[in-house]
C-alpha positions as CSV (number, residue, x, y, z in Angstrom):
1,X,-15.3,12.2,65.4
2,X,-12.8,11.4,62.5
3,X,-14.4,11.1,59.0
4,X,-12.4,10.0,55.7
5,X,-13.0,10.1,52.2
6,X,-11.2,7.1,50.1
7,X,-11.2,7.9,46.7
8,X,-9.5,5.4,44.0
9,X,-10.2,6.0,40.3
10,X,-11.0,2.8,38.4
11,X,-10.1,1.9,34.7
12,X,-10.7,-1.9,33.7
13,X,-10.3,-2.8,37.6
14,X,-12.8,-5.8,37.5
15,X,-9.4,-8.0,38.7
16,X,-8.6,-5.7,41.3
17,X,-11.4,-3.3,42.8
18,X,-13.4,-6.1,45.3
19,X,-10.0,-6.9,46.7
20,X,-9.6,-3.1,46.8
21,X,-12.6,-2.0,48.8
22,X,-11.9,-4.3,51.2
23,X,-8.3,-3.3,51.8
24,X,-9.8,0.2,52.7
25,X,-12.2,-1.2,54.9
26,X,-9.7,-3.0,57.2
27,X,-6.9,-0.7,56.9
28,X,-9.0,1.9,57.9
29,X,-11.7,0.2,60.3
30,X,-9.8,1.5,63.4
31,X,-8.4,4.9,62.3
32,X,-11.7,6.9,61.7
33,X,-15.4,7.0,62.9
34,X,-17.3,7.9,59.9
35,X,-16.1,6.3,56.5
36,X,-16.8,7.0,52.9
37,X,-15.2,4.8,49.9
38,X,-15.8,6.4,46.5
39,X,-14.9,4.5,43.2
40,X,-14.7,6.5,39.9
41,X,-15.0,4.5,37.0
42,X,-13.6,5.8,34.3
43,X,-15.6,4.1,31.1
44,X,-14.4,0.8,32.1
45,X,-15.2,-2.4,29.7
46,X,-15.5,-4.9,31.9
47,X,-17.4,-5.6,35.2
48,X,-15.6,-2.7,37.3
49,X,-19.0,-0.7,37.3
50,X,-21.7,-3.9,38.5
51,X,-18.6,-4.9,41.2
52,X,-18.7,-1.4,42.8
53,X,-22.6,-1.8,42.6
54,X,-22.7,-5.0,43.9
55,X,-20.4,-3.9,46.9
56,X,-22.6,-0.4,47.3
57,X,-25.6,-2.8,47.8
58,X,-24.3,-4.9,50.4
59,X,-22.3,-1.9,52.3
60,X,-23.7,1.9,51.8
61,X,-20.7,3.2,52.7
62,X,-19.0,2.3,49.2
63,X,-20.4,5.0,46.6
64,X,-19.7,4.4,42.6
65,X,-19.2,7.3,40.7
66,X,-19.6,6.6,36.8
67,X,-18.2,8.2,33.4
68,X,-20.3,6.9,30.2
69,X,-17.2,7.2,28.5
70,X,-13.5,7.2,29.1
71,X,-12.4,11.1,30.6
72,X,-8.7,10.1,31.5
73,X,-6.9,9.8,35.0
74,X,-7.0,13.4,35.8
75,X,-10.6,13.3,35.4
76,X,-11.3,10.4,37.5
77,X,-9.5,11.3,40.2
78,X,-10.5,14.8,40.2
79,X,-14.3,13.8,40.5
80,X,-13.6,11.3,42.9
81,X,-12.0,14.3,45.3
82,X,-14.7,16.5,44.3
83,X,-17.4,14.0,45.4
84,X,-16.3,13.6,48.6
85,X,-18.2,14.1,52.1
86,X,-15.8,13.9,54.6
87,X,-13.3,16.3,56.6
88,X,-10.1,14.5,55.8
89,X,-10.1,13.0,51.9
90,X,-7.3,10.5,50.6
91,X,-6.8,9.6,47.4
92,X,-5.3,6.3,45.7
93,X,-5.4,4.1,42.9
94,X,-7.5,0.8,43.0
95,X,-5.0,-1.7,41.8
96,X,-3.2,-2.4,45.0
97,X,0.4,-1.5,44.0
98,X,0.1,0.6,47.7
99,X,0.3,0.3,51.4
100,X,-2.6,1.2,52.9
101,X,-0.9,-0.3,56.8
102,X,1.1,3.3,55.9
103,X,-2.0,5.4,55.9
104,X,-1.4,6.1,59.9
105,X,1.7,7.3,59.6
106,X,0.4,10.1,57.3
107,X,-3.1,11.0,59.6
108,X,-0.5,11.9,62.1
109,X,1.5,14.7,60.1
110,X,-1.9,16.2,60.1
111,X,-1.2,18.0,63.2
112,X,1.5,19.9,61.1
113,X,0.0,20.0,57.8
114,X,-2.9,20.6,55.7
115,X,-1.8,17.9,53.0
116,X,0.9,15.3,52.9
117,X,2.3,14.4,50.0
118,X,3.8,10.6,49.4
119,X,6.7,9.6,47.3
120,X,7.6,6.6,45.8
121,X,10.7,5.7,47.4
122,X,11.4,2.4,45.1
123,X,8.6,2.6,42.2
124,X,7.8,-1.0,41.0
125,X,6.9,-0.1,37.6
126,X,8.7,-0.6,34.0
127,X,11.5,1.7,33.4
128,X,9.9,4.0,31.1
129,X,7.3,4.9,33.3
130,X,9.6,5.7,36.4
131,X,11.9,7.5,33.8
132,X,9.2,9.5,32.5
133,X,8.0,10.5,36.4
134,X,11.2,11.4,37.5
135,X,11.0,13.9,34.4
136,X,7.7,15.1,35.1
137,X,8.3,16.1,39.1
138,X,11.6,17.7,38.2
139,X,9.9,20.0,35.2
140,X,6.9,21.0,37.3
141,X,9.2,21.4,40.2
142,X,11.5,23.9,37.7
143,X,8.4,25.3,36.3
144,X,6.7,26.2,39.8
145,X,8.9,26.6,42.3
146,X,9.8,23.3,44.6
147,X,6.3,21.5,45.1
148,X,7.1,18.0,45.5
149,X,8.9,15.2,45.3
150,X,6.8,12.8,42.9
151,X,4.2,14.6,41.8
152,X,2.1,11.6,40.3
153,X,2.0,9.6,43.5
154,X,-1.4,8.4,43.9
155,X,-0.9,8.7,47.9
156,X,-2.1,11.9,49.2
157,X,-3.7,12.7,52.6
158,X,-5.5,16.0,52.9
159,X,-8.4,18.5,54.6
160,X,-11.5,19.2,53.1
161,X,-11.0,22.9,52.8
162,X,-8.4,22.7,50.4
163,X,-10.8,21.5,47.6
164,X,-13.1,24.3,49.4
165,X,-10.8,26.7,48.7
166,X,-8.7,25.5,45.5
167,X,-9.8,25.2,42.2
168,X,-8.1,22.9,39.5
169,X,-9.0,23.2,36.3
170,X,-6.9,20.3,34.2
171,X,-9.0,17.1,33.5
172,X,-6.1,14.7,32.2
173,X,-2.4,14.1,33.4
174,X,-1.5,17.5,34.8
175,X,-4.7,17.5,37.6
176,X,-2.0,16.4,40.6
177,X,0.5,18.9,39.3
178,X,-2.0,21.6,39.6
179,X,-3.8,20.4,42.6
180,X,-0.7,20.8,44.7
181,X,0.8,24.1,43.1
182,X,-2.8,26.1,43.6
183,X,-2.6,24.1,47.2
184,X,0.8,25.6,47.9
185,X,0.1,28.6,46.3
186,X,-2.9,29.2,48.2
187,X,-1.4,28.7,51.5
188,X,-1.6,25.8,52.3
189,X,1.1,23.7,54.4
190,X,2.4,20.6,52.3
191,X,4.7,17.9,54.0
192,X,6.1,14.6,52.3
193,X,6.1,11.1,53.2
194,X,7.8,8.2,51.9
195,X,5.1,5.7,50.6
196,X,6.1,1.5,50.1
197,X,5.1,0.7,46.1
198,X,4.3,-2.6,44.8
199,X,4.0,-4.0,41.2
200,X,0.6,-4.5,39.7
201,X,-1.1,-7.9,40.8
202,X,-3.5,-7.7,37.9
203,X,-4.9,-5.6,35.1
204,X,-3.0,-3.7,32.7
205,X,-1.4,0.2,33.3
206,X,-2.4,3.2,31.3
207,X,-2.0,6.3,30.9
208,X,2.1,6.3,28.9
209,X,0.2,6.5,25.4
210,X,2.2,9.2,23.4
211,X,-1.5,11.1,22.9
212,X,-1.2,11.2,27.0
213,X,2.0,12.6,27.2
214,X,1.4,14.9,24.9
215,X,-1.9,16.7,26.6
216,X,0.1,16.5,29.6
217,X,2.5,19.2,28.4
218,X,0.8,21.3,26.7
219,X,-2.0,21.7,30.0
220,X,1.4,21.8,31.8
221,X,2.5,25.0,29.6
222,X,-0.9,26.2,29.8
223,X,-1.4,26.1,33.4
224,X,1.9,28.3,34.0
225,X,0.7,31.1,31.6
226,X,-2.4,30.8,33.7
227,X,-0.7,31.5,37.2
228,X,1.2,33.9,35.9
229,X,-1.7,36.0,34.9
230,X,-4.0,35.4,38.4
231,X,-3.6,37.4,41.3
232,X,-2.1,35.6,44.5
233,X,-5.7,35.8,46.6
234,X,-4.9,35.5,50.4
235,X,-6.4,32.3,52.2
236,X,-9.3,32.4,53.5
237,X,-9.3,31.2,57.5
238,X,-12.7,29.0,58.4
């Protein structure tokens, strides 16, 4: 039996999340046996938390997850993975600027991986923020060795005994960087995919605030004087 966590962080989603949940739901009706929809939201001001609520009382498969106060992306999505249930646990946003028809494609690269990785390969976002991604993969990418493509994408496919096993520490912009170093670093096989990427249908984006970008660096810098100070432990085989 096949059992999936989909977890989707949530910011001011009210427009987006009902449309959301039941994207997952179809998209994944006929891939797995045993399904598990988590929503992390985030501090939201509007109705994203009594939506989710609404949606967990009609189907118990759909769990909210909820921060009293704004944490950040990293934060969201980290205790959105965290939360999880399942063997195999995917991760996305909530405001449908994804495929989730590709989902299959990347359940079958399972056979040769323990994660897989997707990549924007046409980002349908403004300018600045696909400038300032491009950046980001290439530093963290110079920083720690080849890890991916696009390290941001919100797109990843992976086995529940990589959060078993890793530990990841950064609660703001950095958490995908260091998710899929410690990943790689701890073993673990990584492969890419290419992922379709649509523009936002509603709601507004976060997360390219200067105060953002900022933390982002210096957990960046902080995280690579970390590694370099940890031993390389060997995987552990279950």
């Amino acid at each position: 039996m096949t059992s999936l966590t989909v977890s989707m962080p949530a910011y001011n989603e009210a427009a987006n999340i009902a449309a959301m949940v039941d994207l997952v739901k179809t998209r994944t009706a006929t891939l797995v046996d045993d399904l598990e929809i988590i929503v992390v939201d985030d501090g939201s001001k509007d109705d994203t938390s009594d939506i989710v609520r609404e949606l967990s009382r009609r189907d118990p498969r759909v769990r909210l997850v909820r921060h009293p106060v704004n944490q950040g992306y990293g934060a969201a999505v980290a205790d959105g993975v965290w939360a999880a249930t399942k063997e195999l646990i995917f991760f996305t946003d909530s405001d449908l600027q994804f495929d989730l028809q590709e989902l299959p494609r990347f359940m079958s690269r399972l056979d040769e991986a323990d994660m897989v990785v997707g990549y924007r390969y046409a980002r349908s976002d403004p300018w600045y923020r696909t400038l300032f991604g491009h950046g980001w993969s290439w530093l963290v990418n110079l920083m720690f060795g080849y890890t991916a493509r696009d390290i941001d994408c919100a797109f990843k496919l992976f086995r529940r005994e990589i959060i078993e096993q890793v530990q990841v520490g950064s609660r703001g912009a950095t958490f995908s960087a260091e998710f899929l170093v410690r990943a790689k670093r701890a073993g673990f096989r990584l492969v890419e995919e290419p992922v379709s990427h649509y523009p936002r249908r509603a709601g507004t984006q976060t997360g390219a605030h200067l105060r953002v970008i900022v933390r982002a660096f210096r957990e960046l810098f902080r995280l690579r004087l970390r590694l370099w100070r940890e031993p390389r432990l060997p995987r552990a085989h279950g």
